[in-house]
N, C-alpha and C positions, 0 to 999 in steps of 0.2 A: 448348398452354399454354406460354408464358413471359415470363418477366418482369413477372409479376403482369396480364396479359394469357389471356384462355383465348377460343377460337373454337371454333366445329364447321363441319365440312365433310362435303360431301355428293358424290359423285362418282357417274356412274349415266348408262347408258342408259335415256329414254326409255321407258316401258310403256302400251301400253293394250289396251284390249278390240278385239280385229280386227287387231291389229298382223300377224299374217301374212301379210293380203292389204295391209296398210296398212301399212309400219312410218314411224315417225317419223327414224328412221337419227339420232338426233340425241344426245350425250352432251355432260352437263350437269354444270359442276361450282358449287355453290351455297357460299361462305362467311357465315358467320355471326359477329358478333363476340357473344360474349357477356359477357367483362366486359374494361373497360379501354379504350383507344383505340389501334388497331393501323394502320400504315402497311403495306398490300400493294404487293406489284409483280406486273404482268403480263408473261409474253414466250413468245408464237405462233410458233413456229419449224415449219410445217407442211412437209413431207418426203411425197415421193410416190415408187414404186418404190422401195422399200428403201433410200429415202436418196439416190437417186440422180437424181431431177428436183428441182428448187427453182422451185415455183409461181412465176405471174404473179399478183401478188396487185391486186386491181380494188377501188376504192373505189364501191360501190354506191348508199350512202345516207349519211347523216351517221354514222352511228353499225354500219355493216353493211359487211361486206368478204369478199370472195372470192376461194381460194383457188384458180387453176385450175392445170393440168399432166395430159395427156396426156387419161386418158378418164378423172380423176376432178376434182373441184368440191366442195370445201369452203366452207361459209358458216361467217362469225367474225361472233360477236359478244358482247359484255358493255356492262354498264350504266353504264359508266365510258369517258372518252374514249381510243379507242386510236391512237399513234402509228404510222407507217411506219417504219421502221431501214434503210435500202440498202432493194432489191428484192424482199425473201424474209422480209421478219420487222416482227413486230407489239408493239408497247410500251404500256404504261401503269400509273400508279402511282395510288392513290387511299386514302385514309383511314375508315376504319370507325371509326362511335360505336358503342357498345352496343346492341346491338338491333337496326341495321343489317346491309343483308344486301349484297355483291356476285355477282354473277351471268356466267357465262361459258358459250355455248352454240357447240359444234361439230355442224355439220348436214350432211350429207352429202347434195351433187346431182349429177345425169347431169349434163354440162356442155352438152350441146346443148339444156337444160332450164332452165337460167341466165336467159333473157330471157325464156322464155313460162309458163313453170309454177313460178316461185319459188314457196316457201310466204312466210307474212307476216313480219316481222322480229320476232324473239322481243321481249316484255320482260319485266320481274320477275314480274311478277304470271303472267303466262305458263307460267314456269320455275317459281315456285312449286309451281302449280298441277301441272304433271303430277311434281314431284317427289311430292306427295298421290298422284296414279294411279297412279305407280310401285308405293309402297308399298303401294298397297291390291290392284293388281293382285298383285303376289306373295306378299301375305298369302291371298288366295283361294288361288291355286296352292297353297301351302304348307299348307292347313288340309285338304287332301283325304285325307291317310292316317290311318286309327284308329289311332293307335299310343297306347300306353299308358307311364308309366315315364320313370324319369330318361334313357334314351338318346334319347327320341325327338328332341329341337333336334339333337341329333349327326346322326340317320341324315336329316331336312331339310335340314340345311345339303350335307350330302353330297348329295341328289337335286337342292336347287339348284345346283350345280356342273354336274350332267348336264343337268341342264334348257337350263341358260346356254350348253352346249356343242352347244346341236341349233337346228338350221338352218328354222327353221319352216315358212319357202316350201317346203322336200320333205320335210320329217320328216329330213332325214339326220343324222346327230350323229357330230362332230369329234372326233379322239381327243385333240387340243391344239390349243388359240389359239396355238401359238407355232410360230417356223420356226427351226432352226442352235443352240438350246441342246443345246452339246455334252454328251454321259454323262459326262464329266469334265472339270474347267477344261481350257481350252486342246487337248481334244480335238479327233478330225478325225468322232466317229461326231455330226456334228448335223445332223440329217435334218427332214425338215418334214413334221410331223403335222397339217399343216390341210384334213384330208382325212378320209373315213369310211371304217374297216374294217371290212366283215362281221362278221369274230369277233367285235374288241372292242365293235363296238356291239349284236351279240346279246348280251351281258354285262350292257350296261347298260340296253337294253328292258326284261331279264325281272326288272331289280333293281325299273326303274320300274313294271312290269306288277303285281310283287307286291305292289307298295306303295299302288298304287292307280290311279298315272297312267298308263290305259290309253290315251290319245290320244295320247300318244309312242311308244308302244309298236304302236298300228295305225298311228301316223304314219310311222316306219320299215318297216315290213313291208310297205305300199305303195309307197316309197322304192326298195325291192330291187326286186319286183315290175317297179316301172317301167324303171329302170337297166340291169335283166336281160334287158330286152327278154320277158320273160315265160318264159323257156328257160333255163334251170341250168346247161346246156353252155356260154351265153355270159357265166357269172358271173365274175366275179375279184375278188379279194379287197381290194382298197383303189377309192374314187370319189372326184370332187369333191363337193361338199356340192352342189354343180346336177345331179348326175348324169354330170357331163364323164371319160369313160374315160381320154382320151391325158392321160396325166398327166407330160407328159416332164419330167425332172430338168434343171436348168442349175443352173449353178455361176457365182456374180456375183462377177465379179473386181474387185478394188479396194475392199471392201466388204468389212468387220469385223466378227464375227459378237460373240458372250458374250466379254467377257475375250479379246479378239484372234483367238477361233475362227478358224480357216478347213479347209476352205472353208467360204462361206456358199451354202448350197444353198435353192433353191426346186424345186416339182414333187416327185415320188418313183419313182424306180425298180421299186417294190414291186409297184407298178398289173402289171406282165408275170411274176410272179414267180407259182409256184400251191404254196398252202397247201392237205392236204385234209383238213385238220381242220374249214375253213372249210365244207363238205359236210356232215363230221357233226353242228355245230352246227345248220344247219340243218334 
């Protein structure tokens, strides 16, 4: 809201029914003007490796563009005409009536997938549409625990966190989407939790098990199962969310983590380290 102007926005990955074996890889951000006439601006500044590749960006269709660099392929698009800026970046400005909507789709593709297996070029009505699946897709999710009582939106919104942080192709769940937020501004402990720990993710199985959502809870326990090679001897305590052991740690030089952090770390050290608490939990 301002200036006697008020919008809504929608921000959201993509949901639907089979998304594990299917995901749509694709985040969507949807404005809305709702009262007054508002002048937006767009700017696409897509960043691959931590900042450190600047895409080939390919004009595909009139209105579709992709973003390519190393082994990842971004597809751009919104409903509005977007400009080139130099090499690396994407413009455009457009004006919303009331009741009018603009539309901006990030799609993620293998890049050797670019010319034979594109999906179709989003449009509104499109975007719309699975913003509806989104929602209704997580209202199911969300209506499976009998809870009772003013706490229960509190203790959902907390199982959607854990939900959003598990990896569906293995069941694995993340202990953080984030890599280099330091324990303290301008700290050096910032470590990359985008990875699965035994401990803490029996924590949040048995919060999900109690609660009802027992298909994350056998979806992790298969997870281990598989990783572990089926033998407890070959367990350790941190994975990739694919099951990937060698988790080596590097440290990206030239590259600025939180408020100047450094180092910025990727990998974790942890993956060689043996907690046997992680035993007893089990």
């Amino acid at each position: 809201e301002s200036g006697g102007t008020r919008a809504r926005m929608h921000d959201f990955f993509a949901m639907r029914t089979g998304g594990a074996q299917r995901p749509l890889r694709q985040l969507l951000r949807i404005v809305e003007s709702i009262e007054g006439e508002m002048e937006l601006s767009i700017h696409i500044s897509p960043r691959f490796d931590f900042g450190q590749v600047r895409p080939w960006i390919r004009r595909l269709e009139t209105d579709l563009y992709a973003a390519i660099g190393s082994n990842d392929t971004l597809l751009l698009w919104t409903d509005t005409e977007l400009e080139l800026v130099g090499k690396h970046d994407l413009v455009a400005t457009t004006t919303l009536a009331p009741g009018e909507r603009l539309h901006v789709s990030i799609q993620f593709l293998a890049p050797e997938h670019l010319d034979s297996q594109r999906p179709g070029t989003p449009d509104g009505r499109t975007c719309d549409q699975r913003l509806k699946e989104t929602l209704q897709w997580w209202r199911n999710w969300s209506s499976k625990p009998d809870l009772k009582g003013s706490t229960r939106p509190r203790i959902v919104r907390s199982a959607i966190v854990l939900k959003a942080l598990t990896y569906a192709p293995t069941g694995a769940i993340a202990a953080a989407p984030t890599t280099s937020l330091p324990e303290a501004p301008g700290g050096e402990r910032n470590w990359d939790y985008r990875f699965s720990w035994i401990r803490d993710s029996f924590f949040t199985v048995r919060s999900l098990a109690e609660l009802g959502f027992t298909a994350e809870a056998n979806g992790f326990r298969h997870f281990i199962e598989r990783t572990a090679a089926g033998d407890a001897e070959d367990l350790q305590i941190v994975y990739a969310i694919d099951g990937e052991r060698r988790l080596t740690e590097i440290i990206l030089e030239g590259v600025h983590g939180y408020r100047g952090a450094r180092p910025v770390r990727i990998g974790n050290h942890a993956s060689e380290q043996s907690q046997l608490d992680v035993y007893g939990e089990l």
